[in-house]
C-alpha positions, 0 to 999 in steps of 0.5 A: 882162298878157296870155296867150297864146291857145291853139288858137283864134287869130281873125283878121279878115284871114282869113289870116295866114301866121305862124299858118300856118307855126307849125302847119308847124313843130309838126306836123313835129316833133310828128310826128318826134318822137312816132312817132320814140318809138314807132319805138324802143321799140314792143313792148318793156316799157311802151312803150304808157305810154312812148308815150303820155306822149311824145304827151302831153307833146308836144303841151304843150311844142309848144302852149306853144312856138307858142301866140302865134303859131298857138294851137297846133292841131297836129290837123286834127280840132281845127282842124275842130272851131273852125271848126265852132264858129266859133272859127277863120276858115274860111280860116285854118283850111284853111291850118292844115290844109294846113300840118298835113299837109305838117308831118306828111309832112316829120316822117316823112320826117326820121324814116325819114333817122334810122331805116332799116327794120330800126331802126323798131320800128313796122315802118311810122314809126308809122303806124296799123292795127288791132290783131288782135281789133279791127275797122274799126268798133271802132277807128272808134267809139274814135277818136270817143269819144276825139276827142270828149273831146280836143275838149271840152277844148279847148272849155272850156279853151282857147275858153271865155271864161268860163274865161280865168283858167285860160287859161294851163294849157290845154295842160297839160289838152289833153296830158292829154287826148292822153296819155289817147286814146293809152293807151286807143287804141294797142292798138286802132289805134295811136291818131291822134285826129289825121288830119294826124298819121296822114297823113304816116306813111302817105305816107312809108311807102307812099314808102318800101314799110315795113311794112303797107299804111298805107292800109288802113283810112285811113278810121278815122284820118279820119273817127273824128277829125273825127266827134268833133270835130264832134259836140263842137263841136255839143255845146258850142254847145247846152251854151254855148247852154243855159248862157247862157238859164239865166243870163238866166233867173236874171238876169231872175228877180232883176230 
C-alpha cells in the first residue's frame, strides 16, 4: 500500500502538465476561498481566528485533494524552497509557479464576480498591506520567521524520509503551520507566507480600483516568504547533513 506524496513530487521527464494544472486548480480556490472569508467577515468579532482556520483548514483539505497529483504545493515560496533543497526538478517547479500565479489571478478575479466593492469587507479582495503601527521592515522580518516555520514543516513532514510513516498526516501539520502564520501575521500585514497568494488579489484589485494601492509595499509579500523558505531549506540541508555524519559516526563506533 502506497501514500500519496505530498508537496515534493520528483519527476524525471522534468515536467509534467498534470503536476501543473493541479496547483492551477488549488491556488484558484484556495485563493477564492480564503480571502473570500476574509471579504465577509473582516472587522467583525473573531475574524482574525475565523481567517486563519479557513487558510488553515484550506490548505489541508486542497493538499489532500491534489497530493497525488502535484504534492500540493499551492505556494511559490514552498515551491522555491524544494527546489532550493533539491526536492523538486527545477522545470516543474517554474511551471508550478506560473500555475500558481495565474490560479491565484483567476480566484480573486471569480471572487470580485461574487463580492462587489461595497460587499468586500477587505475593501481590497484580501489583498495585504501593513497595518498602522507596523512598518515594511517589521512585517518583512515577520513573513520570514513564519515562512520559515511553514517551510521546515514541510521538510520534515512531507521531504523527510525518515519520517514516511507519518507521511500521510503532513498536511494536517502544514494546515497548522499555516493556521499559526496567520493568526501571528494577519495584524501585522494581513499575513501571505505565500507570494502567489498575495499576487492575484493585487492584480485584480489594482484591475478593478479596490481599496489601498495593493502594490505598495508588494515587496514584503515576496521577499519575506522566499527569504524564509530558502533559509529553511539551507537549514534543513545542514541539520539533514550533520544528522547523517552523527549516525555513520555511531555506525562505525559499533563496528
Amino acid at each position: 500500500k502506497t501514500t500519496p506524496n505530498f508537496i515534493c513530487q520528483k519527476t524525471t521527464m522534468g515536467f509534467s502538465a498534470v503536476h501543473a494544472l493541479s496547483e492551477f486548480l488549488a491556488q484558484t480556490l484556495f485563493v477564492f476561498i480564503c480571502t473570500g472569508c476574509a471579504a465577509g467577515v473582516a472587522g467583525e468579532p473573531g475574524w482574525v481566528l475565523q481567517v486563519a482556520l479557513t487558510f488553515g483548514f484550506a490548505i489541508t483539505a486542497l493538499a489532500y485533494a491534489i497530493g497525488s497529483k502535484s504534492g500540493g504545493q499551492i505556494n511559490g515560496a514552498v515551491t522555491i524552497g524544494l527546489m532550493v533543497a533539491g526536492e523538486l526538478d527545477p522545470v516543474q517547479g517554474v511551471a508550478n509557479i506560473v500555475c500558481q500565479l495565474a490560479g491565484s489571478t483567476v480566484g480573486s478575479g471569480l471572487l470580485s464576480l461574487v463580492f462587489r466593492k461595497g460587499a468586500d469587507l477587505t475593501g481590497g479582495l484580501g489583498t495585504n498591506h501593513m497595518d498602522p503601527g507596523f512598518s515594511p521592515k517589521q512585517a518583512f522580518l515577520g513573513e520570514a520567521i513564519m515562512t520559515f516555520v511553514l517551510m521546515y514543516v514541510v521538510f520534515e513532514t512531507a521531504a523527510n524520509k525518515k519520517n514516511k510513516g507519518n507521511s500521510a498526516l503532513a498536511p494536517l501539520a502544514i494546515g497548522l503551520a499555516v493556521f499559526l502564520g496567520h493568526v501571528v501575521l494577519i495584524p501585522i500585514d494581513g499575513c501571505s507566507i505565500n507570494p502567489t497568494r498575495s499576487f492575484g488579489p493585487a492584480v485584480v484589485a489594482s484591475a478593478q480600483n479596490r481599496g489601498k494601492n495593493p502594490w505598495k509595499d508588494f515587496w514584503v509579500f515576496v521577499l519575506g516568504p522566499i527569504t524564509g523558505a530558502v533559509v529553511a531549506a539551507v537549514y534543513y540541508k545542514l541539520i539533514s547533513g550533520m544528522e547523517a555524519n552523527e549516525e555513520d559516526e555511531i555506525g562505525r563506533a559499533h563496528v
